[in-house]
N, C-alpha and C positions, 0 to 999 in steps of 0.2 A: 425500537430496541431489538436487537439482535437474539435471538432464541438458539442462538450456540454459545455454547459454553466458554465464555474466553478467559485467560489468565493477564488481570490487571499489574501494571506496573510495580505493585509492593510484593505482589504472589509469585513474580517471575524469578525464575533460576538460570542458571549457565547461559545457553544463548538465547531463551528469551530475555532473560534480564539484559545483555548485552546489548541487543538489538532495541531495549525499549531507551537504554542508556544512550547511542547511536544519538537516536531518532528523539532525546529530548524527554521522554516518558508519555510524549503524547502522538498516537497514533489513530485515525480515523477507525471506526466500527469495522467497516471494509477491510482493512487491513489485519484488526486484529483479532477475525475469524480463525485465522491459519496459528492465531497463538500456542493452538495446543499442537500444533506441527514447527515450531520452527522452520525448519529446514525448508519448508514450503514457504513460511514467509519471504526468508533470503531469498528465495528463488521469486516470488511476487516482485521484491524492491530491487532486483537487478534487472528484473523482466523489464520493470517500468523505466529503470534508469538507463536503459538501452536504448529503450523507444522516443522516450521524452528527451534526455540529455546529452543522446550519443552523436556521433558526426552523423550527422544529415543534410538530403538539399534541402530539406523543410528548413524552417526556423523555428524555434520554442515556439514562438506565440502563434503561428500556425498550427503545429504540431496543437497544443491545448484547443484552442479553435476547434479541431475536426473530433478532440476525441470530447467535448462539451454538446457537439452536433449530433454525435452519434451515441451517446447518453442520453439526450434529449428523445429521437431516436426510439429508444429503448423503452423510452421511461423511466432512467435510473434517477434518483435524487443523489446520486452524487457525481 
């Protein structure tokens, strides 16, 4: 469990609520650390949507491959 404070999908306003709307209301812990920054979030999901979805030599499943490797790597559990 996360030990920052985050704003849950019923507690969200303007663009968080937007961005939970988006994204379905369901958003991984990782992700909705930056709730109480919006702005920072958008900036996370464009970040990722660039790397992961954008025109690349890689291919998606490359692309996830290398960043599950270097998670592992880390030690991150996600």
């Amino acid at each position: 469990m996360a030990r920052i404070k985050m704003v849950q999908p019923g507690e969200a306003r303007g663009k968080m609520a937007e961005i939970y709307k988006k994204s379905g209301g369901n958003l991984p812990n990782i992700l909705k650390i930056h709730s109480l920054n919006p702005r920072s979030l958008q900036a996370h999901l464009d970040y990722y949507r660039a790397i992961m979805l954008g025109r690349s030599p890689l291919t998606r499943e490359l692309r996830e491959m290398i960043a599950t490797v270097v998670s592992e790597i880390n030690g991150c559990v996600y």
